[in-house]
N, C-alpha and C positions, 0 to 999 in steps of 0.2 A: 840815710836811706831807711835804716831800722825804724827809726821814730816816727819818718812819714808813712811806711807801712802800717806803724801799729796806729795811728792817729786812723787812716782809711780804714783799719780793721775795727775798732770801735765804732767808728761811725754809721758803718755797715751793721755791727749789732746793734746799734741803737734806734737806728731807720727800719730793720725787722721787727724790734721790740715793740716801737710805738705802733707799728702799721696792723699788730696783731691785737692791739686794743681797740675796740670801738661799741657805739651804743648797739643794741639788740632791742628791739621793738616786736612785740607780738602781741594779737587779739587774744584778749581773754572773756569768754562767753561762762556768764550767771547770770542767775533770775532773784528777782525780789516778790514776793510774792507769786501772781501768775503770770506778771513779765520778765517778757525776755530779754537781757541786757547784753552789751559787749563792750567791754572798758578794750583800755590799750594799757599795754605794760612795757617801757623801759627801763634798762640798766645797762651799764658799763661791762662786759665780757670780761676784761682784764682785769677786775677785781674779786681779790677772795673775800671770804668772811660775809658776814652780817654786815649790813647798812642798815643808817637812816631810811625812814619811806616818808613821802610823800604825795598825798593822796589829790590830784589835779580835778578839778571841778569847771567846767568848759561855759562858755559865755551862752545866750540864751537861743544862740544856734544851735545847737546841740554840739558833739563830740565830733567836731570837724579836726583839719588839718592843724589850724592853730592850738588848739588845747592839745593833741598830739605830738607838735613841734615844743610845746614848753615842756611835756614830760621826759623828750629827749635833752632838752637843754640842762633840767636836773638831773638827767642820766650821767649825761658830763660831766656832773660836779662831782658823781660820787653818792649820789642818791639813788634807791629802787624807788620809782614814778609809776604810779597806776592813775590814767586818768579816767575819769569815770564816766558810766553815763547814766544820765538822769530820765531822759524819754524812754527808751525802746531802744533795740535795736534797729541801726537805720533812720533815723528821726533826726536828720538834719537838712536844714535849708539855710536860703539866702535871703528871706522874703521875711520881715519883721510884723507883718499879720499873720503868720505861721508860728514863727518864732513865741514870740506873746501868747498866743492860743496855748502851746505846749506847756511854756515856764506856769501859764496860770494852773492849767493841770494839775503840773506836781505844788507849787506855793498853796493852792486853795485851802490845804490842809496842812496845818503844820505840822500834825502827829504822822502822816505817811510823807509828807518832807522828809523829815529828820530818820525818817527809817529808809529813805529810799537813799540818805546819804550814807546811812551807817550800813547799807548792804556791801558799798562800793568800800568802803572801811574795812571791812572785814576780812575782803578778797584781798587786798595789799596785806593784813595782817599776816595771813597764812600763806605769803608767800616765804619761800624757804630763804631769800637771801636779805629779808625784810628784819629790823631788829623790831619783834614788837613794841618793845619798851620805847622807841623814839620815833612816834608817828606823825607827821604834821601835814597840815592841808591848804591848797593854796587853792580861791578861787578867782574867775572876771567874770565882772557882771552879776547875774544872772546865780553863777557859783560861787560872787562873793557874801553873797547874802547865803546860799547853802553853806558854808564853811561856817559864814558865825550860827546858823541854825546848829550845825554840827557840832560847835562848842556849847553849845546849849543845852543841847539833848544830854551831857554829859559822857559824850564819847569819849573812849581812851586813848588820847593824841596831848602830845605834847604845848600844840601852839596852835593858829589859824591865819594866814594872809591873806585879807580883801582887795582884790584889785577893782578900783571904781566898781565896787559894789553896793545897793541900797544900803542903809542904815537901819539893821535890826537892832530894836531896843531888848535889852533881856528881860524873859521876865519872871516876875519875883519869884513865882512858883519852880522853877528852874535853877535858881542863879546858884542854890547852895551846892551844885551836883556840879558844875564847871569844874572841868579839869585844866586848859587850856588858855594857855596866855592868849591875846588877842591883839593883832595890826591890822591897821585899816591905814590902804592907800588910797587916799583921795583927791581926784582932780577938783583945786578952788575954783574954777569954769563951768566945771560940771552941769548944766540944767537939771538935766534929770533928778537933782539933787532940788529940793524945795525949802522957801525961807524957810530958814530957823530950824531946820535939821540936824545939821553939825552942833548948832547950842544943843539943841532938847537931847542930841546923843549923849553929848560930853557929859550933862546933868542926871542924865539914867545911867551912866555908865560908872560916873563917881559916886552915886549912891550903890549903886551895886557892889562895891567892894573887890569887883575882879579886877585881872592884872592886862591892864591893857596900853594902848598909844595911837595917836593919830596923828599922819601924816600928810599934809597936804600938799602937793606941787602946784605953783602959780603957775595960771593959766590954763592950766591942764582940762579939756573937756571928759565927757564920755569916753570909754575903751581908748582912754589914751594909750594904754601897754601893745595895743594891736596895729599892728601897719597898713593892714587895709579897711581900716574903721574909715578914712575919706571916701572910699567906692562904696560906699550903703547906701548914701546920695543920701545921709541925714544929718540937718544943722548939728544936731546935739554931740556926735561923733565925731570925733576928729583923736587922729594918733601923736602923739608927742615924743620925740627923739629923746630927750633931756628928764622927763618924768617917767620914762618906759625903762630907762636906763639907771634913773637913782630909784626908784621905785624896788629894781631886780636887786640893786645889792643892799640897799634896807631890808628886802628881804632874807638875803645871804648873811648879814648881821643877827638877823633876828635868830637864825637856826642855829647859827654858833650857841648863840645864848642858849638858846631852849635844849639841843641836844649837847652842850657842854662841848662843844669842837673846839680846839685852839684854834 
């Protein structure tokens, strides 16, 4: 009778214990320049100390639901998650002649690109539960081409993960200033991807000297890591169970590495 009480006595602390862990999500409002921005920031409440950050980079919808849902999913592992935003505050649709119009906005230039990612950098740094020293950036789409800009510019982050994102070549003027290992997840499917992109990357990429890897999933289209990439009603889109899934822990590998996690 003792030992079945004390088994229900544990178990009862340990059903309060876990129930009083959970992710914490809140907007956080900065400006870049003379815009107005508003990232999302999660993290785990049940953990003390300093973490890892990583800095979320949203597909070319803007800072919708899903760039949000991946920052909580890192929240979960054990990471502070800021994701960021790139248009404005407010500047999301469903509509990919919106979409487009916006992403060209900020890409047109690559010198306020790369500032408008390292604003979003910044606000993760100076967060209090954020370790600065291991900062790394995951983008889709849209944010996977901002993350490798952002290693480019020579920001102070650890690493970079592309999901089906364009193929930025680095360049020369830049390259020596790279801090940042570099992965790139790439759907072989992909359209949006153009002959001979993957070769001509590989080829600027090994002359460039930096520390990087490509990963390709067969089959894999567009926003393959997104589950409602088939409701866009676009050929080129399509979600993948199988590549969204090896994709997330090739990324989970790669962090180990870079921030030294057993």
């Amino acid at each position: 009778m003792k030992r079945q009480f004390l088994i229900v006595f544990l178990m009862v602390i340990f059903l309060g214990t876990t129930a009083e862990a959970k992710v914490v999500g809140k907007s956080v409002a900065y400006e870049q320049g003379s815009v107005q921005l508003e990232g999302y920031l999660a993290y785990d409440d049940a953990l003390t100390g300093k973490r890892p950050g990583v800095l979320v980079v949203h597909e070319w919808w803007g800072l919708n639901e899903y760039a949000r849902g991946r920052a909580d999913q890192l929240a979960g592992l054990g990471y502070v998650a800021f994701a960021v935003d790139m248009y404005g505050k407010g500047k999301v649709t469903k509509h990919p002649e919106q979409a487009g119009a916006w992403a060209k906005e900020v890409n047109s230039n690559i010198q306020a690109w790369q500032q408008r990612a390292l604003a979003g950098l910044e606000v993760l740094r100076k967060q209090p539960l954020a370790d600065p020293e291991r900062i790394a950036a995951i983008g889709y789409c849209f944010g996977g081409a901002t993350v490798q800009q952002l290693a480019y510019s020579g920001g102070d982050i650890k690493g970079v993960v592309s999901f089906h994102g364009g193929f930025v070549l680095p360049p020369a003027e830049q390259g020596r200033q790279v801090k940042a290992k570099i992965l790139i997840c790439h759907g072989a499917a992909d359209p949006m991807a153009k002959p001979g992109d993957v070769e001509r990357y590989m080829a600027a990429m090994e002359k460039s000297g930096l520390d990087w890897q490509l990963i390709v999933y067969g089959g894999a289209k567009h926003s393959f890591t997104n589950p409602d990439a088939d409701k866009v009603g676009m050929e080129a889109l399509a979600y993948s169970k199988s590549a969204d899934q090896r994709s997330w822990a090739d990324m989970q590998v790669f962090f180990k590495e870079i921030f030294g996690l057993p």
